[in-house]
N, C-alpha and C positions, 0 to 999 in steps of 0.2 A: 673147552670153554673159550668164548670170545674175549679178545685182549685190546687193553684200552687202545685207545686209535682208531678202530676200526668202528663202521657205521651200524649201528644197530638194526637189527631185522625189523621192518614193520610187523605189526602184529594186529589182531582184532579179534577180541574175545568176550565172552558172555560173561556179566559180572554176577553176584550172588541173588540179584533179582531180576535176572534172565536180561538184560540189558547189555547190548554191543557194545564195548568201550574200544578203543584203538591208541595204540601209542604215539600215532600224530596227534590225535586229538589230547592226550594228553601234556603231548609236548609243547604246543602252544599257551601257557601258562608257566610255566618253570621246569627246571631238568628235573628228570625223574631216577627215583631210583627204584628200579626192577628190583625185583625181590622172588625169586622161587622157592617153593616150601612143598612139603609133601608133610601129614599131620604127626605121620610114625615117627617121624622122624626125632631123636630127640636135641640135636642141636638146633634143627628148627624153632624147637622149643623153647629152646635157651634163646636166642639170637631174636624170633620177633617182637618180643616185648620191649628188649631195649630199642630197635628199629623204630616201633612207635613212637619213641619219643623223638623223631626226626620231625616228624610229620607237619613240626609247622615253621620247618625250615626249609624243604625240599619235598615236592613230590612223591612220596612212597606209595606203589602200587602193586601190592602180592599177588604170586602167579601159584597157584594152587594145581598140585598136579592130582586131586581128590577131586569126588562129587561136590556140587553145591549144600547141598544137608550137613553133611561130617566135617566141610571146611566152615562152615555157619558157625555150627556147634566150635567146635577151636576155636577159633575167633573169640569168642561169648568166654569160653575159660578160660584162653590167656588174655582176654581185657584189648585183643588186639582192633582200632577203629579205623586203621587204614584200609579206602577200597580194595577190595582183594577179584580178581579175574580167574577164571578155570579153566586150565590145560586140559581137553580132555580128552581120556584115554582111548575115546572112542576114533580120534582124529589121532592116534598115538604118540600124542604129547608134540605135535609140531611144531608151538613155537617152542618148549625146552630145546626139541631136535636140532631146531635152526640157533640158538646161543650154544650148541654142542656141550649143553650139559652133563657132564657126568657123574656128580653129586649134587647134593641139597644141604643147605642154603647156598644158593649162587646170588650174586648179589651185582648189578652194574649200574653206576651212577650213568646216564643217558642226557650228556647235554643238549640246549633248545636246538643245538647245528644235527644233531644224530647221532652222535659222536660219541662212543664208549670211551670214558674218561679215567675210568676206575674201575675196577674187576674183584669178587674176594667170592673165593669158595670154602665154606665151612665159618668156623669160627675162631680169629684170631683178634682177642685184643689191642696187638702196635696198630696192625691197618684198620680196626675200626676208630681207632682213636684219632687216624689219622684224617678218615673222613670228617669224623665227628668237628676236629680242627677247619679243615677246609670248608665245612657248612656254616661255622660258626656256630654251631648246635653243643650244648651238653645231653651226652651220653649216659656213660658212667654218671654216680652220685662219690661224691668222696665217700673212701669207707666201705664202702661196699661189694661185696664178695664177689668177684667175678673171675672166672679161670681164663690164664693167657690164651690157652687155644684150646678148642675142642674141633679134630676133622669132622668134615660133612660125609 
């Protein structure tokens, strides 16, 4: 997995209505935070619904390593409304390959410079809390059930 400091890979990928989106093009607007998911996954599960609630702090844009149909359908059930992009398997996942993915959820805050700022694989509480802090975004809700870590 890419570690912050280092310049993130451009990328250019078909969104869920067959539309090219690119990570420059997204980055001229605000830093972005990459988001890969795969739907089996179950901390996926866990992890993109609180992510949505970034969305109108920071850029979030999920990298789906599923068809468009079955990542649709996800979306729709977990309530998730951030654009989502498709890795596909047919291109054998190239941009996961190029962030040297080796689980899911991988997760990189991408400043407007290119700049991988932030890094988290799986799901860990302290470091989400800690973006959450640095976006000036609430997260968590007090009260609310959330386990310190689940790996990806």
């Amino acid at each position: 997995m890419l570690e912050a400091g280092r310049i993130a890979p451009e990328f250019s990928l078909k969104d869920l209505s067959g539309t090219r989106r690119s990570l420059r093009e997204n980055l001229k607007h605000a830093p972005v935070l990459a988001v890969f998911f795969k739907i089996s996954c179950e901390t996926c599960q866990l992890t993109l619904p609180f992510l949505d609630r970034l969305r109108n702090h920071v850029r979030v844009v999920g990298i789906s390593q599923d068809d468009a149909p079955s990542t649709k359908e996800f979306l729709e059930y977990f309530k998730i409304s951030f654009p989502v992009l498709i890795d596909p398997a047919s291109d054998r996942y190239a941009v996961s390959d190029a962030y040297r993915l080796t689980n899911v959820p991988s997760m990189f805050l991408i400043e407007k410079d290119g700049k991988i700022s932030w890094s988290l694989h799986g799901f860990h509480k302290g470091d989400l809390d800690t973006l959450a802090e640095r976006l000036g975004a609430p997260l968590f809700n007090p009260g609310e059930k959330v386990p310190l870590l689940k790996p990806g």
